[in-house]
Kinemage of the C-alpha trace (Angstrom):
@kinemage 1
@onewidth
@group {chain A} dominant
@subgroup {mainchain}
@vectorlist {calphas} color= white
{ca unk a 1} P 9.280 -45.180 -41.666
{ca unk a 2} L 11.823 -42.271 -41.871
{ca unk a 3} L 9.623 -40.145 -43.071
{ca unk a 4} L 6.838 -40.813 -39.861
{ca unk a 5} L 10.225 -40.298 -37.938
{ca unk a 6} L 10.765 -36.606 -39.430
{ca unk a 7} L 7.283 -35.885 -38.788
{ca unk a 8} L 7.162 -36.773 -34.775
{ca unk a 9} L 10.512 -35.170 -35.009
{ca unk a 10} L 8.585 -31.882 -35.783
{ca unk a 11} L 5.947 -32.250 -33.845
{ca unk a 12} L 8.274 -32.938 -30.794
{ca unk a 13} L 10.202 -29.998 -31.544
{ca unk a 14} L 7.230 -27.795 -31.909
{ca unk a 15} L 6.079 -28.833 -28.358
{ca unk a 16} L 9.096 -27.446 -27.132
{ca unk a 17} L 9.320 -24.164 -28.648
{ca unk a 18} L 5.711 -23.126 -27.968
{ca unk a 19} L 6.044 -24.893 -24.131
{ca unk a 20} L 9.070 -21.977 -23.460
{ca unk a 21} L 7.427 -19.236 -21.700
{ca unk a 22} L 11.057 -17.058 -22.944
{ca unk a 23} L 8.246 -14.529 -24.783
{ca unk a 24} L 5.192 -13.072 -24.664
{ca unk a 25} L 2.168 -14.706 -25.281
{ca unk a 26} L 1.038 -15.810 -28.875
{ca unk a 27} L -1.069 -13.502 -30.825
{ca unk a 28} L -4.673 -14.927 -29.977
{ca unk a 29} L -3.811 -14.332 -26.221
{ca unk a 30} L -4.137 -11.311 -24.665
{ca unk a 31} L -5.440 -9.397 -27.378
{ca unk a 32} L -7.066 -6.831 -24.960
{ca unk a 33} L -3.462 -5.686 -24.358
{ca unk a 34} L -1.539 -3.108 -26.599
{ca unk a 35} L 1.679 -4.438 -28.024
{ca unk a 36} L 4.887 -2.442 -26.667
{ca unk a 37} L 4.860 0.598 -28.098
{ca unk a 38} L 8.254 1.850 -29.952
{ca unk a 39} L 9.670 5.175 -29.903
{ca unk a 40} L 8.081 6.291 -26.597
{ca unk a 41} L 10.187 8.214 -24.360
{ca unk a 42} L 9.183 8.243 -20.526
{ca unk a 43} L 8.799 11.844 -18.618
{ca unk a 44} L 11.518 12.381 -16.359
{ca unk a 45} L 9.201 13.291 -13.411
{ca unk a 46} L 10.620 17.160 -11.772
{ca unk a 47} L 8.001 18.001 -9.425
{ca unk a 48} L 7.627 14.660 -7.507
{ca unk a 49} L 4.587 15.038 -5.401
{ca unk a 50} L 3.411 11.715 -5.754
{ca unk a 51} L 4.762 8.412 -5.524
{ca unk a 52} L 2.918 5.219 -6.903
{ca unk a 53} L 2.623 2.789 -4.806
{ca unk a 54} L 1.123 -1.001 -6.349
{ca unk a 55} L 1.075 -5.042 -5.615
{ca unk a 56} L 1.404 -7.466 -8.722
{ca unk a 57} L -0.293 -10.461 -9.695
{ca unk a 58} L 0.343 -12.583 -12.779
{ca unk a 59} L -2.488 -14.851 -14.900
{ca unk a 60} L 0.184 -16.843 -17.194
{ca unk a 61} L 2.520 -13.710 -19.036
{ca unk a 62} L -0.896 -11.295 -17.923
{ca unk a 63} L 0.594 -8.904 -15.076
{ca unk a 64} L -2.232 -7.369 -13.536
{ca unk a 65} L -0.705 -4.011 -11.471
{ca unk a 66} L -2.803 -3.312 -8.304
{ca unk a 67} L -2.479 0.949 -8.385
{ca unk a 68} L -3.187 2.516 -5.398
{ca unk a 69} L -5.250 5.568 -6.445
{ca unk a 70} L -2.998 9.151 -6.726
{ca unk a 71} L -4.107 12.491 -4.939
{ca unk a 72} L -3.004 15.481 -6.504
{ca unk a 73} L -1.633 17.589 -3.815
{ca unk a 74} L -2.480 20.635 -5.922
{ca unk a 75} L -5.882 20.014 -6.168
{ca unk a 76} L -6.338 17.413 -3.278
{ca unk a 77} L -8.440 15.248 -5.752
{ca unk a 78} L -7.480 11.815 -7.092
{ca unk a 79} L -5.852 11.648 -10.540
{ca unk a 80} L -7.108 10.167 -13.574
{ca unk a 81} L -5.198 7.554 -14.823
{ca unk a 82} L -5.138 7.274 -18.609
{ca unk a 83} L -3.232 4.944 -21.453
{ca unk a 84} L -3.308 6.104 -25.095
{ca unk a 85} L -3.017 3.483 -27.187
{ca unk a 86} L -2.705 5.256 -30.553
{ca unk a 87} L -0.309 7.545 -28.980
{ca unk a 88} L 1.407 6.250 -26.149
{ca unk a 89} L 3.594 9.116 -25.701
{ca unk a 90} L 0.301 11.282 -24.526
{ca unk a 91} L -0.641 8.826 -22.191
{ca unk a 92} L 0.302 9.820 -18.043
{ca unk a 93} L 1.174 6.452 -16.987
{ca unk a 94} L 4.845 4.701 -17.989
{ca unk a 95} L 5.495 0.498 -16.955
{ca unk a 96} L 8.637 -0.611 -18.142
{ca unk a 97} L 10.012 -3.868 -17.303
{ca unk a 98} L 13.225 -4.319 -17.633
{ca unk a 99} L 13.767 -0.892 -19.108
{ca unk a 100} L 11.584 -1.874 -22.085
{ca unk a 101} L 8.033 0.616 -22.191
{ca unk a 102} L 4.814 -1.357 -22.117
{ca unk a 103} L 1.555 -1.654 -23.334
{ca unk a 104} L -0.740 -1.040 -21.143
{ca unk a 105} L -4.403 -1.713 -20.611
{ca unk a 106} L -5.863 0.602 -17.615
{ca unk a 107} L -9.136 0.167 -15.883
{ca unk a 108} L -10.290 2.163 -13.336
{ca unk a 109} L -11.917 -0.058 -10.024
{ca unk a 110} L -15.534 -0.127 -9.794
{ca unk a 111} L -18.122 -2.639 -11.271
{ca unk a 112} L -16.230 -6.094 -12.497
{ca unk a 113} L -12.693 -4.653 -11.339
{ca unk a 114} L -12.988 -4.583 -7.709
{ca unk a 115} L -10.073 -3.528 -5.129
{ca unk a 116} L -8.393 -5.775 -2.923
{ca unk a 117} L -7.294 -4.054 -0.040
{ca unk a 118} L -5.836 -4.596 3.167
{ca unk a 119} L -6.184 -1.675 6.304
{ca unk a 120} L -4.051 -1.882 9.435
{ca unk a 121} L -4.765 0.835 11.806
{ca unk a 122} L -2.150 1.979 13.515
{ca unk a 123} L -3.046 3.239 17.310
{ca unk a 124} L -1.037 4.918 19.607
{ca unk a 125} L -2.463 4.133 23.037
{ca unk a 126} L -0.523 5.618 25.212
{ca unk a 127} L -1.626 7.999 28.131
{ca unk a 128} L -1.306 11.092 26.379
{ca unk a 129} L -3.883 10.108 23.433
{ca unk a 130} L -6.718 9.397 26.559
{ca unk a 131} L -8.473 12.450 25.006
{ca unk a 132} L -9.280 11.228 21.854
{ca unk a 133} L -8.910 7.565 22.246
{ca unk a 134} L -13.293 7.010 21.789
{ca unk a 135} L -12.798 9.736 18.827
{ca unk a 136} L -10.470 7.693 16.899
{ca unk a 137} L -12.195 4.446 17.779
{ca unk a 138} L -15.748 5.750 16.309
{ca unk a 139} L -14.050 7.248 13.045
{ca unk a 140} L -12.298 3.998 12.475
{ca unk a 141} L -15.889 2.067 13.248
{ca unk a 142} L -17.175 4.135 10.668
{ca unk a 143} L -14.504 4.382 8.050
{ca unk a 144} L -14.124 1.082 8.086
{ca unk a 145} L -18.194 0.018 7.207
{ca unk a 146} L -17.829 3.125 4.968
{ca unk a 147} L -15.561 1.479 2.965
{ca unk a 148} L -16.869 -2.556 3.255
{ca unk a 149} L -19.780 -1.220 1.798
{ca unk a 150} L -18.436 0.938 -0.811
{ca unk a 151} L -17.836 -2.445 -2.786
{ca unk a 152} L -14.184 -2.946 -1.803
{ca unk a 153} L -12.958 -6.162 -1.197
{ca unk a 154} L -11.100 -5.078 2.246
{ca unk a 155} L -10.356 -6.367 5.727
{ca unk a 156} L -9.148 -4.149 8.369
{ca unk a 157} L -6.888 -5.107 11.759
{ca unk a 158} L -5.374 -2.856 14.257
{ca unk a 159} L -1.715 -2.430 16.212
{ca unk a 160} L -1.307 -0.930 19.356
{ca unk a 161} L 1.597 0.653 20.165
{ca unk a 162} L 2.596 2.135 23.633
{ca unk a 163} L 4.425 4.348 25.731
{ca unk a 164} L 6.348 1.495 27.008
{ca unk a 165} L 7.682 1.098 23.396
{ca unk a 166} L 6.275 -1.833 22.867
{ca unk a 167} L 3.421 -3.514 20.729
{ca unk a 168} L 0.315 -4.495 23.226
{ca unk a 169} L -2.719 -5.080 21.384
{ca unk a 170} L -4.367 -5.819 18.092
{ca unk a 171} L -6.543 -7.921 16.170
{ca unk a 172} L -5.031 -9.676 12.444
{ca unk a 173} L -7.639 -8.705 9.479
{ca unk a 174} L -10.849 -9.798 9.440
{ca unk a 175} L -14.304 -7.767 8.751
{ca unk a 176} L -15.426 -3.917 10.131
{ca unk a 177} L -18.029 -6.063 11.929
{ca unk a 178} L -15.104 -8.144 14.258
{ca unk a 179} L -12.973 -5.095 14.082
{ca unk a 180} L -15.632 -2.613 15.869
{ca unk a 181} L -16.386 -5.821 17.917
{ca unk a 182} L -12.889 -5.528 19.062
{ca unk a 183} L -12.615 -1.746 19.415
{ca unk a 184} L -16.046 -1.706 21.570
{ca unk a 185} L -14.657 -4.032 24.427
{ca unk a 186} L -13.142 -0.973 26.595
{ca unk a 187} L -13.387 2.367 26.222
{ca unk a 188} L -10.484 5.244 26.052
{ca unk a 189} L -7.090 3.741 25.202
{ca unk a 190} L -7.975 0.193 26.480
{ca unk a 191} L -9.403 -0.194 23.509
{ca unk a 192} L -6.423 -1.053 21.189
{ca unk a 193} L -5.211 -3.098 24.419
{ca unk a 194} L -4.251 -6.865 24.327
{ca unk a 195} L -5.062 -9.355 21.065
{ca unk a 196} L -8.336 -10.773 19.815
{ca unk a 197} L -9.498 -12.755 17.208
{ca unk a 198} L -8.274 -16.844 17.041
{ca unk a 199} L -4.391 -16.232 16.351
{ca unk a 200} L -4.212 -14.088 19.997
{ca unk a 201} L -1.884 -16.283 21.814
{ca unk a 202} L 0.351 -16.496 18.605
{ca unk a 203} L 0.040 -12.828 18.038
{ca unk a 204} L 0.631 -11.894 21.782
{ca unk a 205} L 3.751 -14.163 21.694
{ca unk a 206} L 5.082 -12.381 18.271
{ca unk a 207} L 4.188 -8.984 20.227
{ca unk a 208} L 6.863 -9.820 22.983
{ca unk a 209} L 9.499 -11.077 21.057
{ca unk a 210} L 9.384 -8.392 18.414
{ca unk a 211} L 11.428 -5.839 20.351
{ca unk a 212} L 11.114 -2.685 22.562
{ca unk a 213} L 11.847 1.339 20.686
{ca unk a 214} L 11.967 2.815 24.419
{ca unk a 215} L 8.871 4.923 23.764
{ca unk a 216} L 5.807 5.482 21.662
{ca unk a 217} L 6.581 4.298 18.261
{ca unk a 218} L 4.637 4.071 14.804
{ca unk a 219} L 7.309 2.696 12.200
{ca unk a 220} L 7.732 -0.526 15.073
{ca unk a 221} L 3.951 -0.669 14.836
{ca unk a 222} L 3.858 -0.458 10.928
{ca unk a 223} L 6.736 -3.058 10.960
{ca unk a 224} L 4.936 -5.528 12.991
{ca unk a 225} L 2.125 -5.515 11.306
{ca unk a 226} L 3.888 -5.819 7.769
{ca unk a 227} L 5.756 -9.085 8.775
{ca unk a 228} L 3.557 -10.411 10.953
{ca unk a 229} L -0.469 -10.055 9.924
{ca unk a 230} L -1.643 -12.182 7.232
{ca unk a 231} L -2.108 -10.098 3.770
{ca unk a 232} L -3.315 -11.191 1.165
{ca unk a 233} L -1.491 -11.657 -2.047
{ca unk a 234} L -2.056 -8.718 -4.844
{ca unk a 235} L -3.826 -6.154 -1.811
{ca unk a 236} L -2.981 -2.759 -1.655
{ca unk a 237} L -1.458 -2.167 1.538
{ca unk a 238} L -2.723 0.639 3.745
{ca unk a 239} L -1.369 1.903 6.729
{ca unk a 240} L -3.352 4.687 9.012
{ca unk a 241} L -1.265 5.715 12.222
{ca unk a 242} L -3.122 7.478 14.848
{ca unk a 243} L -0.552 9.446 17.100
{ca unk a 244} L -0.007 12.821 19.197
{ca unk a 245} L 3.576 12.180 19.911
{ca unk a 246} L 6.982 12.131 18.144
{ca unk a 247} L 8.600 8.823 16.888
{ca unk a 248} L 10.603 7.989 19.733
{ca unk a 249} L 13.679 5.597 19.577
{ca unk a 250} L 17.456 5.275 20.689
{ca unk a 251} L 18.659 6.510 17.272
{ca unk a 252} L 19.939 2.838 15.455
{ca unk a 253} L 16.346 0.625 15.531
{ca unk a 254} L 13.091 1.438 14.427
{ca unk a 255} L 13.742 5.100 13.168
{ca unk a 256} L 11.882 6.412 10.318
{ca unk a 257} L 15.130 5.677 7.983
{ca unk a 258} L 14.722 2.125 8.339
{ca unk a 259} L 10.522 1.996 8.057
{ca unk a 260} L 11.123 3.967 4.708
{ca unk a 261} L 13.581 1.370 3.461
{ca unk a 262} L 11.163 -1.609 4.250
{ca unk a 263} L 7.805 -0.110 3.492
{ca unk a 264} L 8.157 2.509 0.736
{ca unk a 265} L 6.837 1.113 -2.579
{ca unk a 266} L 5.737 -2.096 -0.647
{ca unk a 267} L 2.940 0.014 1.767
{ca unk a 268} L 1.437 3.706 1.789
{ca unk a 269} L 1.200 4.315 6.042
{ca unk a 270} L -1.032 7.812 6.489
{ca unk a 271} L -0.900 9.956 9.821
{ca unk a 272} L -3.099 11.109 11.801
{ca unk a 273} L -1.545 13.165 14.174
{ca unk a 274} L -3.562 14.791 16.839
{ca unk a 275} L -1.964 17.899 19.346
{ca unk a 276} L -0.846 21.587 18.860
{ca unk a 277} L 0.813 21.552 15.960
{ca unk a 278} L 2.775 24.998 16.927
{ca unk a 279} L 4.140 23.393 19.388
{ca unk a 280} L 5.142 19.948 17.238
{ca unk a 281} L 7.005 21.751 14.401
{ca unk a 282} L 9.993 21.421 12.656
{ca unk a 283} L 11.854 22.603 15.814
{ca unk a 284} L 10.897 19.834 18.088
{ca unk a 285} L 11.864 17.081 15.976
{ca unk a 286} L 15.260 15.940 16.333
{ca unk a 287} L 17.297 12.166 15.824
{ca unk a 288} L 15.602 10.517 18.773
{ca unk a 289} L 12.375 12.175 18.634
{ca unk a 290} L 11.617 12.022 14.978
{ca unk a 291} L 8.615 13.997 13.272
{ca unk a 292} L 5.937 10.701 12.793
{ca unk a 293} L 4.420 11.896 9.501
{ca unk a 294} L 7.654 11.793 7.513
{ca unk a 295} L 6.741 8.137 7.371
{ca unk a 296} L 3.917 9.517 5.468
{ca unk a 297} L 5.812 11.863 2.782
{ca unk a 298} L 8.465 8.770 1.837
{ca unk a 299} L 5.672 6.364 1.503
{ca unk a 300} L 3.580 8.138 -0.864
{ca unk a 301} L 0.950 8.594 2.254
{ca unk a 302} L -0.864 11.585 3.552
{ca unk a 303} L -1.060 13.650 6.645
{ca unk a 304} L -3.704 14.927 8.377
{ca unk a 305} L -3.533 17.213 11.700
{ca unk a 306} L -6.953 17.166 14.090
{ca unk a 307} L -7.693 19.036 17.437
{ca unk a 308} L -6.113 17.459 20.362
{ca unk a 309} L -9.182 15.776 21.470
{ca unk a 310} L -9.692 14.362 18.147
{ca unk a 311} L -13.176 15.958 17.903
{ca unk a 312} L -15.264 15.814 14.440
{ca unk a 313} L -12.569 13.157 12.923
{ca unk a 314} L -13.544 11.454 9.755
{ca unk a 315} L -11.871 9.344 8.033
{ca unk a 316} L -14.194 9.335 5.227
{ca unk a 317} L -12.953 12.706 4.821
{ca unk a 318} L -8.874 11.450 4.337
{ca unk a 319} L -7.016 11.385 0.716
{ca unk a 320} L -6.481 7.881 1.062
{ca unk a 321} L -10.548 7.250 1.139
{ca unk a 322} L -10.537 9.280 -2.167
{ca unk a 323} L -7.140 7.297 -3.512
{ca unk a 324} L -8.665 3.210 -2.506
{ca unk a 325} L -12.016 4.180 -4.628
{ca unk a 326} L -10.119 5.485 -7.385
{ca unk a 327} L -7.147 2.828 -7.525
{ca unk a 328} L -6.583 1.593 -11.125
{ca unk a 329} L -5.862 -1.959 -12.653
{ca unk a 330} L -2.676 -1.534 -14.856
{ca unk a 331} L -2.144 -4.879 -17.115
{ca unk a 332} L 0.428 -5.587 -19.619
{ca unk a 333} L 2.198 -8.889 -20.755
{ca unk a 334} L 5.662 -9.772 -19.487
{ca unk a 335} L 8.426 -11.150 -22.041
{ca unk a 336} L 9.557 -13.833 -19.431
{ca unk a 337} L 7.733 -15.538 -16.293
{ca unk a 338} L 9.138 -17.319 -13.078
{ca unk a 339} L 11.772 -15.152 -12.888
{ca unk a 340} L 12.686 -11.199 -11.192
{ca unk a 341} L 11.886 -8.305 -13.105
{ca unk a 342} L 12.778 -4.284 -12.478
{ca unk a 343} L 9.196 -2.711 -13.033
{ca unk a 344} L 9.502 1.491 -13.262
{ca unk a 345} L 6.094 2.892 -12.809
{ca unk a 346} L 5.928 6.838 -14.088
{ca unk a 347} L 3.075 9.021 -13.496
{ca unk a 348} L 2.984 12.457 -15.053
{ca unk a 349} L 0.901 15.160 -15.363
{ca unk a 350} L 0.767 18.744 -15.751
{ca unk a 351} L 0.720 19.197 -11.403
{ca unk a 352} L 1.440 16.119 -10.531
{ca unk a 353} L 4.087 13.141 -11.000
{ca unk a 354} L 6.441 10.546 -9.717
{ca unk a 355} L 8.129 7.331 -10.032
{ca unk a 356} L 8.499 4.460 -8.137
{ca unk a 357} L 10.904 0.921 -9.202
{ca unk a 358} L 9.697 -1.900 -8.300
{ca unk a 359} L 12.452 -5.690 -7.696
{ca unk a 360} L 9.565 -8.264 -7.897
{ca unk a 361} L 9.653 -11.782 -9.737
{ca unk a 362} L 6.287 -12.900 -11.289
C-alpha cells in the first residue's frame, strides 16, 4: 500500500511539472525552431531607414511574428529577410524577448504561408481633392483586385475624412468586390461620402461621436479606423491616406504627435499626397498645419507625391505593394505564455536597418 502511494505520488507530481507552461516547450515540440542561440550580440542599428512593423500570434509557446515586408530606401526594393542558424550572428534579423536573443525560423509569404492583411484607405474628400477624386477611386479599384488576387488573404475598407474636420463616410472591411461596389455609387468626392455595408448606422453613429480636428485631417481618419473597424487578429495593418492638404488641427488633439504614439509599431499608414509640392514644402508646414506624410516616416510607411489631378496613379506601383508580397513569417518559442513580454525586433543590413520594441502579452 505505501509503496502504490509513492508511486501516484510521482505520477501526480509529474502532472504538475510538465502541466507548467514556466518554459519552453519539450524537446519533441517545435523541433523546426532553432534553440536560442548564445553568444550573439545584436547590431546596434545607425542608419535607421527602416522600421519593422509586425502583429503576433501564438500556437501553444509557438509565436508566429506577422513581418510586414521592408523596402530599402537605397535601392527602393524589398529586403530579404534571412536567419542563420549555424551562425546566428550573420543572420539580419534579431527577436529578443525579454532581452534574451531567439531562435528564429523565417519564411518568406507565398505558397502554404499566406499574408493576412488588413487595408484601410484613407480619403480625403474634401473640395479641394474634386480633381482627382475618380483618379484615386480607380487606382484603389484596381490595387485592391491586384492584390485579392495576388493570393493575399486581405480585406480592404475606406474612411472619409473632410474639410469640416470630421469623419463622413466609409465602409468596415470586406472584399475589393463590395469595396469598388461602394466607391462606384457617386462619382468625384461623393464617393468616400456616407457609410455602407450592414454596420452603417453603427458606424455613422461612431462617426459623430468621435470628435471634430477643425479641418481636413488624416491621423483622426487613421485613428478612427484603428479603434473602430473590425481587424482581424495577427493582420498586418495597412494604412494608405489619400490627401492634397496639410494636417490641420487646433494644436492639442489629433496632431501627428499623438497618431505616432498610437499607431507606430501597431500600423504602417502610407501617403499619397497629391498638389505642387514647391509650394507644400518644409516652409508651409507649421504646428497647426502639420506636413501629412510625417505620419508616414514615424510609422515605418512611405510617401508618394502625384500630379494634382492625380493622373496615371497606381498603386500597384507603391513600396507598400512590393513590402505586403514580400512580408515574412518570423517564429520562435517563448519561455513563458499568458503573460506580457518586451519583443525587440532588429533588422540590419549593409543599407538598411532599424528596430522596433514591441509591449504585447501572448
Amino acid at each position: 500500500m505505501r509503496k502504490l502511494l509513492l508511486i501516484l505520488s510521482l505520477v501526480f507530481t509529474s502532472l504538475i511539472y510538465f502541466s507548467c507552461d514556466t518554459a519552453e516547450n519539450p524537446q519533441d515540440q517545435n523541433t523546426d525552431i532553432p534553440g536560442d542561440p548564445t553568444g550573439v550580440t545584436v547590431p546596434a542599428p545607425t542608419k535607421n531607414n527602416v522600421l519593422p512593423s509586425a502583429s503576433f500570434t501564438t500556437t501553444g509557446s509557438r509565436v508566429k511574428l506577422n513581418l510586414l515586408g521592408l523596402i530599402d530606401p537605397t535601392t527602393n526594393q524589398p529586403l530579404t529577410i534571412s536567419y542563420n542558424a549555424s551562425n546566428p550572428q550573420a543572420s539580419n534579423i534579431f527577436v529578443q524577448e525579454d532581452g534574451v536573443v531567439q531562435g528564429l525560423k523565417v519564411s518568406k509569404v507565398g505558397t502554404g504561408n499566406i499574408l493576412t492583411a488588413d487595408v484601410v484607405f484613407l480619403v480625403d474628400n474634401s473640395g479641394s481633392m474634386s480633381e482627382e477624386a475618380d483618379s484615386v477611386a480607380k487606382s484603389i479599384i484596381d490595387f485592391a483586385t491586384f492584390l485579392q488576387a495576388s493570393g493575399l488573404n486581405v480585406k480592404f475598407a475606406v474612411v472619409g475624412f473632410s474639410v469640416s474636420g470630421d469623419i463622413n463616410g466609409g465602409i468596415n472591411f470586406t472584399t475589393a468586390q463590395a469595396l469598388s461596389a461602394y466607391l462606384e455609387r457617386n462619382t468625384g468626392t461623393s464617393r468616400t461620402m456616407d457609410f455602407a455595408g450592414t454596420d452603417s448606422a453603427a458606424l455613422t453613429t461612431r462617426a459623430y461621436n468621435f470628435g471634430y480636428a477643425g479641418d481636413e485631417n488624416g491621423v483622426m481618419a487613421a485613428l478612427f479606423a484603428d479603434s473602430v473597424y473590425g481587424w482581424r487578429s495577427g493582420a498586418q495593418r495597412v494604412m494608405i491616406m489619400f490627401t492634397d492638404e496639410p494636417t490641420q488641427h487646433d494644436g492639442v488633439s489629433w496632431t501627428n504627435a499623438i497618431g505616432c504614439s498610437l499607431l507606430t509599431g501597431k500600423a504602417t499608414v502610407h501617403t499619397v499626397f497629391s498638389g505642387d509640392t514647391t509650394f507644400y514644402n518644409s516652409t508651409y508646414w507649421d504646428a497647426t498645419n502639420e506636413e501629412p506624410a510625417a505620419i508616414s516616416r514615424c510609422t515605418g510607411g512611405t510617401i508618394k507625391y502625384v500630379p494634382e489631378d492625380a493622373s496615371g496613379l497606381s498603386l500597384k506601383d507603391l513600396p507598400v505593394a512590393g513590402a505586403l508580397a514580400n512580408s515574412y513569417l518570423v517564429e520562435f518559442v517563448t519561455a513563458k505564455t499568458g503573460v506580457a513580454h518586451i519583443v525587440k525586433v532588429t533588422v540590419y543590413t549593409s543599407t538598411a536597418d532599424g528596430v522596433q520594441t514591441f509591449n504585447v502579452t501572448y
